[in-house]
N, C-alpha and C positions, 0 to 999 in steps of 0.2 A: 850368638845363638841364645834365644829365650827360652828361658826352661822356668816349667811351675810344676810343683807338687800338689795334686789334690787327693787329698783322704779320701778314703770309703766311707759314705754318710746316709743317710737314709733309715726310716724307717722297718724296712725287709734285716736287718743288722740287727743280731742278739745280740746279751751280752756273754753268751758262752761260745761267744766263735773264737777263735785261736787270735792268735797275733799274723801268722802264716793265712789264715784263710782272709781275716782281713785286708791286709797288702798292703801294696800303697802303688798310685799309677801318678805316671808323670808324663805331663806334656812336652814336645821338644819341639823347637822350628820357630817360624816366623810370626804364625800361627799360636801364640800362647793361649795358655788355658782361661785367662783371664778373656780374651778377644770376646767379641760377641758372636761370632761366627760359633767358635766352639763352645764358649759357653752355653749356648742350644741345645748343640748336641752332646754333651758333655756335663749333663746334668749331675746331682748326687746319686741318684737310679740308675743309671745310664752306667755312671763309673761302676756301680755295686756290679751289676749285669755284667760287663766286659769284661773285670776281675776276676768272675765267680767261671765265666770261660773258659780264659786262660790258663787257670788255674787247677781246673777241674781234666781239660780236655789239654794244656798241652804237653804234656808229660806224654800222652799215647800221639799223639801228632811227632813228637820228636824219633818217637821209636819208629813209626812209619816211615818216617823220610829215611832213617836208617835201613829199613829193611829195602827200598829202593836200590841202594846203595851195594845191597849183599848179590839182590837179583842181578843188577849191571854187573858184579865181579863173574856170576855162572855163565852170563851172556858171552862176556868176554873169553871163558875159557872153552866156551863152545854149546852150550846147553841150550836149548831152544824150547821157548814155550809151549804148553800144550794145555788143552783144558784140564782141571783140576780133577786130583780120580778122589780127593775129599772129600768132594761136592758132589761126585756123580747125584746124589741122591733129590738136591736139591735140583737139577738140571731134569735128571726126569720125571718132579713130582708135577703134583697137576694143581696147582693151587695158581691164583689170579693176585693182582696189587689188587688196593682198594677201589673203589669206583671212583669216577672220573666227577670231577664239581662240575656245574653245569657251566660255568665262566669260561669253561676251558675245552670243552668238547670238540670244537673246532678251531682248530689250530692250522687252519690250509699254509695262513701266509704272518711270517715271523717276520719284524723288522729288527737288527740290533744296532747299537752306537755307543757311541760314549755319553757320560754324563753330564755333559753340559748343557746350557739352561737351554739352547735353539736349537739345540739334537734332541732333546727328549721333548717338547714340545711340537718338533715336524715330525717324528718317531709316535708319539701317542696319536698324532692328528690323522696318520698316511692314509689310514683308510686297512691296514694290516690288521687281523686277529693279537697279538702279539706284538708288544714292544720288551726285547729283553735288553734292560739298560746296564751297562758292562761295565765293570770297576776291574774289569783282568786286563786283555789284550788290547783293545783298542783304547785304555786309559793310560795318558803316563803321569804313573803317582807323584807326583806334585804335592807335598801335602796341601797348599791352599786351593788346588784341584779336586784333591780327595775328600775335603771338610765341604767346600761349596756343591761337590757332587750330592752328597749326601743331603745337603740343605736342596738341592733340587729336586731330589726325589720328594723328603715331605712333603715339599709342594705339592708336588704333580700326584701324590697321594693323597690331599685335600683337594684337589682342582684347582687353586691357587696362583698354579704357576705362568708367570708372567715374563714376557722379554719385550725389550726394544734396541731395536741395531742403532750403531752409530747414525745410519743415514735417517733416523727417527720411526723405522718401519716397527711395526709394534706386533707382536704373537701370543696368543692365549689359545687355553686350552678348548677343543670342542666339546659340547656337553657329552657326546657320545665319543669314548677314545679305545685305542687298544687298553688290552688287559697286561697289566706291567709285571715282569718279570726280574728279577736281579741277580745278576753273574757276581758274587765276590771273589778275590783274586784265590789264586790254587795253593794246595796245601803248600808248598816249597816257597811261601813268600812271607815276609814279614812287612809291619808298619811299622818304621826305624825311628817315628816319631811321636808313639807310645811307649811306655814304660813300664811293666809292671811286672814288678820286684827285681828292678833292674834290669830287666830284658827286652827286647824288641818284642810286641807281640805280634803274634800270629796274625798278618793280614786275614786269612779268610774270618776268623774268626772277630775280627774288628768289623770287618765289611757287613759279616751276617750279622753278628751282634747290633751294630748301629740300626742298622735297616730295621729287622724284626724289632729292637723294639718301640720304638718311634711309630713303628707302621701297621703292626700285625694286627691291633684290635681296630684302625680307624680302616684300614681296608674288610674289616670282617666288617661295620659296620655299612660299608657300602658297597654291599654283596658280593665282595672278590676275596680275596686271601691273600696271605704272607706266600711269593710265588719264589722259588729261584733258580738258578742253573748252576750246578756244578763242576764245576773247569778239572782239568787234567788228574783226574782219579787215574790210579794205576795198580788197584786194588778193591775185591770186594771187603776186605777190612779197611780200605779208608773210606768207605760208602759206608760201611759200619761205626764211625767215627761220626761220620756226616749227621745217622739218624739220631746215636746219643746224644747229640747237639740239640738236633731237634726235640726229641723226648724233653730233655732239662728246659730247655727255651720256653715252650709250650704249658709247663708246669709252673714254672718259675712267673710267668705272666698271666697265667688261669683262664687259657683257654683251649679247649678239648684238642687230646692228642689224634695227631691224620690231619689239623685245620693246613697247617705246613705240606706244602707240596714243591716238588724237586724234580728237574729234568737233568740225568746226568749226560754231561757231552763225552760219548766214547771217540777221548782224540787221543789215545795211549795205544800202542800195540797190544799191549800187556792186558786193558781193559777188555780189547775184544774178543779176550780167552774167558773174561768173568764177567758176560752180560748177564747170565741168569742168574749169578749169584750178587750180582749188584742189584738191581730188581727185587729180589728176593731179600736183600738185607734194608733197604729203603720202601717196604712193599707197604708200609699206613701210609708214607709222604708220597708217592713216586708220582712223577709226572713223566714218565717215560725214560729213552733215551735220543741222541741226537748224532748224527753221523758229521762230526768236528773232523771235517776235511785235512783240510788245510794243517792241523795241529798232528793230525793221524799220520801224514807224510813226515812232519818232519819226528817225531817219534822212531816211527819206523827207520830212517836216516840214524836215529840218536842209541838207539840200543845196538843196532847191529854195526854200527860206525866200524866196529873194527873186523868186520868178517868182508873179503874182496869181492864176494860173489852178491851181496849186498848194495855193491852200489847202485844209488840210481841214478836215470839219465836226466838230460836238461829238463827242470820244473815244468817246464812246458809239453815234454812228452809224457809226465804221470798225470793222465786222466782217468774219472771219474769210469772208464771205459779197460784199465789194466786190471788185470784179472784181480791182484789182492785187496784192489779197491772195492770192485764189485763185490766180491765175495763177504767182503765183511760189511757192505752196506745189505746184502742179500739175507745174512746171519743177524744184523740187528734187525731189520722190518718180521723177519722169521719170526724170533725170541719176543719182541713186544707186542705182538698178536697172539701169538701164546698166552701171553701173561695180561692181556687186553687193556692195553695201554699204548698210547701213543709213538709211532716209528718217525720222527722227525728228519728229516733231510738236510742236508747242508746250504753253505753260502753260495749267494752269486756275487762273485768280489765287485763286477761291471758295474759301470756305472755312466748314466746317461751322454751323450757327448754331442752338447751344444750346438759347437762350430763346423759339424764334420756331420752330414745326414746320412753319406752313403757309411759311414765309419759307424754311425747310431743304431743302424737298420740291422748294420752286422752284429753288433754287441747284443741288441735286443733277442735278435736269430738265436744267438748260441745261448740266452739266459731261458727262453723258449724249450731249446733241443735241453739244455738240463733238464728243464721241469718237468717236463715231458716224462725223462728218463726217470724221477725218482716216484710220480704220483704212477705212473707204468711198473716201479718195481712193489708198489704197494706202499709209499710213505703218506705219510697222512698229514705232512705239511712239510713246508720250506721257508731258509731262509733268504732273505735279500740286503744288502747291505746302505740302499738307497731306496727314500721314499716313491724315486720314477719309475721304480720296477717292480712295486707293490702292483700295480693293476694287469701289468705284464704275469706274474707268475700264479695271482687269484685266476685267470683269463682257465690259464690251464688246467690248475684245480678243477673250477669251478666245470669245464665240460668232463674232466674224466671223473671225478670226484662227487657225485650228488648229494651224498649224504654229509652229514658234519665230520665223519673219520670215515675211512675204510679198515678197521679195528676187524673186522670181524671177515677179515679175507684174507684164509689163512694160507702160509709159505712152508707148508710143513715138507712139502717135496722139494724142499732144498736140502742139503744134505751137505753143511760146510765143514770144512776139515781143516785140521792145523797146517798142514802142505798149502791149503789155499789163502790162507790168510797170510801168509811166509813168502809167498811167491815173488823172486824180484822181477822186474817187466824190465824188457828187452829196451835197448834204444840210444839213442845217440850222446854222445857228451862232447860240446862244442866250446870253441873260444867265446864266440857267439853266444851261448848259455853261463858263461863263466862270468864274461863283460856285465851282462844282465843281471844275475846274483851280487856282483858289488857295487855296481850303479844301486839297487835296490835295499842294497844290505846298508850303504851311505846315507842315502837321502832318507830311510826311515830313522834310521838311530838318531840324525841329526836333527828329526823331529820331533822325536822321543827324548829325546835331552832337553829341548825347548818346552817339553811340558804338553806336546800332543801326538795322540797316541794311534791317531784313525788318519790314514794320507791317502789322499788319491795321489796313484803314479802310473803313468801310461796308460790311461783310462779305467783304471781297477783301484779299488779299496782295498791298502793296505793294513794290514795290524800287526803287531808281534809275531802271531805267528805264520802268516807270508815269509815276513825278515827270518825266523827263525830257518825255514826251508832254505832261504838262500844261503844265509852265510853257515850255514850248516853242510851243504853240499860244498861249497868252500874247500871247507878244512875235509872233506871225506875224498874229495878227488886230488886233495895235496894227500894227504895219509897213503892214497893208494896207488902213487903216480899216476895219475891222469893229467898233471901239473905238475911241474919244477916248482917248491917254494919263490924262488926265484923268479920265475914265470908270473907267478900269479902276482908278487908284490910290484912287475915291473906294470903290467896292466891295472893292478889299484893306481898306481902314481897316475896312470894314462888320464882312467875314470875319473879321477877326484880332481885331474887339472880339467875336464870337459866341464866337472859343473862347478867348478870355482869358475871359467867361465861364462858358463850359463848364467850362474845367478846373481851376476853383476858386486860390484866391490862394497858394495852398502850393504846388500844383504848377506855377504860373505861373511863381511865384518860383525854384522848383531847377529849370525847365526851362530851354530857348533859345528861346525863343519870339521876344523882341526880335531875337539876331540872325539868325534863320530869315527875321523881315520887311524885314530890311533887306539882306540877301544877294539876298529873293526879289529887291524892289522894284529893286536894282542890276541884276539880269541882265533882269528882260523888260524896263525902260526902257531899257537900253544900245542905242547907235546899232549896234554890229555883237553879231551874235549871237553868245553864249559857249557854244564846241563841248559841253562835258560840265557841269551844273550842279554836280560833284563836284572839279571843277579847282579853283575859288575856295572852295569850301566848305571842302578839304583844308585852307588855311591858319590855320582856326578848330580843329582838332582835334590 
């Protein structure tokens, strides 16, 4: 392993700063600090900025993740969330976020992906409002993944950015592209291959830190802004966290505070008790909020893991259509028309299918009846997980939708309650749903180990937290007997001989496949449940 030490150097550097506040950050990996890749990004500035972060903000990041920690023990002993009576006040004042930049008004159709160079270049090209390029779920942090991501974005934030595939096909950017957004990873993650004053830092804070500052003033110069999404908040104090970043950030590089704008995704249980108090603590930055599907189920699976009347049935029967789902998509579009700001809708995993027209027509069908259903509940845009479904989900926008938002059509007769957002949905739990969560829970980690983090499997886009749903239902139907431990290990052995099978002895052999089974096999048999199935996987990559 290559390790380099680089001092805090720069100009921004008195000489009455501490020995502590100065620091010192160290590069770790394959990736040294010397490379040129990081050297880029990794300037004397750059180091000062990241430092001054960490340092400043993660002392109240560590207490956060603590008080997570406290909330799961109440859960556990039976306590159930409810809106905050601290906050009533803020919930029923009548104050608005800041106005909306013009770049961003219309938000109908989101694309998101991971960072790499022919993702983010078919991603800015699709034709979508919004390209949010993703350093959390659909990334697997690789560090020479994570340093060239970042060099991607520069690019693609000068116009720059350029690709050519092996077969010589070449890709650049159109002059006109989506407006770009950046997901850095959630508070609960670190970057194991920074160092500073000994310690891993704080992924988000690496993520955001890099990006903003490399990019905030050369996108102010070309009429857009420092944008990003905010991953797995489970608190209106770690959205309070979020803005103090912002406040220092914006100061720290001298340019006016609000230019920072933020769309938090409510994929927490926890979060859909404190939309208006999230909102309200990020109200100069806000870019709304986002109905993170997918992440929101397996939450809901992760806190109440241990209450029986909690469980849910096969992933395929919690649709977008069970009550607690509704309800809190019905509560967010509510609360950010209130606050006149954008109610963003969720993903369509689907993804086009080539070979199979009448199987395409159906996919298209059901990405259609979503759309339908969120631009009908009053959302003011969506996302899509493929550039072939951008013109599919604008189609519907565009007839129900005339204007740039429907911001101003309010949902105040809804009337959602803690009961409603609580609600487990009725339905079946099969061998059938069981096989399917481990075939799924397999083939992603094993692709996530490899270093990619977005899989199409069985015609859907998968990311983290799909995997997260499955192999989390797992361990909740072994916890509650719905399964023999026994049971379920004899059908993993089943599954993992069908695609050691499948995918022939050459790609057996150069893939992860063994440690995919043995990662799964540790987390759904483990006595206590492991919060993110990317925690332990990280120390394979």
């Amino acid at each position: 392993m290559n390790e380099t030490e680089l001092s805090k150097t720069g100009n921004s550097q008195t000489a009455g700063e501490s020995a502590s506040e100065r620091g010192r950050l160290q590069v770790l990996g394959s990736l040294g600090a010397n490379s040129p890749e990081v050297s880029k990004l990794l300037t004397p500035a750059a180091i000062l900025f990241l430092t001054q972060l960490q340092q400043r903000f993660g002392a109240t990041r560590e207490r956060l993740l603590k008080d997570r920690i406290t909330v799961q023990a109440k859960i556990d002993a039976g306590w159930r969330p409810d809106f905050l009576e601290e906050t009533r006040s803020v919930r029923a004042g009548e104050w608005k976020v800041a106005p909306i930049p013009q770049d961003i008004l219309d938000r109908r159709v989101e694309i998101t992906g991971p960072v790499d160079r022919k993702m983010v270049i078919n991603a800015l090209n699709s034709g979508a409002q919004v390209f949010m390029a993703d350093l959390e779920d659909s990334h697997s942090p690789v560090w020479e993944s994570t340093v060239q991501g970042h060099l991607n974005l520069q690019d693609a934030v000068r116009k720059i950015l350029h690709f050519t595939s092996a077969e010589g096909k070449s890709y650049s950017l159109h002059e006109k592209t989506a407006v770009l957004f950046v997901r850095p990873r959630g508070w609960h993650l670190v970057e194991k291959n920074i160092l500073i004053d000994g310690q891993p830092m704080s992924a988000s804070l690496f993520d955001f830190g890099l990006y903003f500052f490399h990019n905030a003033k050369e996108s102010i110069s070309r009429g857009t802004g420092p944008y990003f999404y905010l991953p797995k908040l489970e608190s209106h104090l770690e959205a309070r966290l979020w803005n103090d970043v912002f406040v220092f950030a914006q100061n720290e590089v001298g340019i006016p505070q609000g230019t920072i704008r933020a769309t938090v995704l409510i994929e927490t249980i926890l979060a859909a008790f404190e939309m208006d108090e999230i909102l309200y603590e990020l109200k100069d930055h806000s870019a709304g909020l986002n109905c993170g599907r997918w992440d929101y189920i397996f939450s809901y699976i992760k806190k109440f893991r241990n209450d029986p009347t909690c469980v849910l049935p096969d992933r395929a029967q919690v649709t977008m259509d069970v009550h607690f789902l509704k309800s809190y998509c019905q509560l967010l579009v509510e609360t950010c028309h209130r606050r006149g700001i954008h109610a963003m809708g969720g993903m369509a995993a689907q993804i086009p299918i080539k070979n199979d027209p009448d199987a395409n027509r159906n996919a298209l069908d059901r990405v259609t009846l979503d759309k339908k259903r969120e631009v009908n509940l009053g959302h003011d845009g969506t996302w899509v997980a493929h550039p072939g479904l951008v013109a599919v989900a604008r189609k519907v926008f565009d007839e129900s939708m005339p204007g740039p938002n429907q911001i101003n059509v309010s949902r105040e007769e809804w009337h959602i309650s803690a009961a409603d957002l609580l609600r487990a949905p009725a339905g079946e739990i099969t061998e059938e749903g069981l096989r399917k969560n481990i075939n799924i829970s397999l083939l992603y980690l094993e692709s996530w180990l490899r270093g990619v983090g977005c899989v199409p499997l069985y015609n859907l886009m998968e990311d983290a937290a799909t995997a997260e749903i499955s192999r989390a239902q797992i361990w909740q139907w072994i916890r509650h007997g719905k399964f023999t431990k026994e049971a379920v290990l004899k059908i993993l052995a089943e599954e993992f001989r069908k695609i050691e099978l499948s995918v022939g002895a050459d790609l057996y052999r150069s893939g992860k496949y063994e440690l995919a089974n043995q990662v799964l096999t540790k987390i759904i048999t483990s006595h206590e449940f492991v919060e993110f199935i990317t925690l332990p996987a990280y120390s394979y990559l």
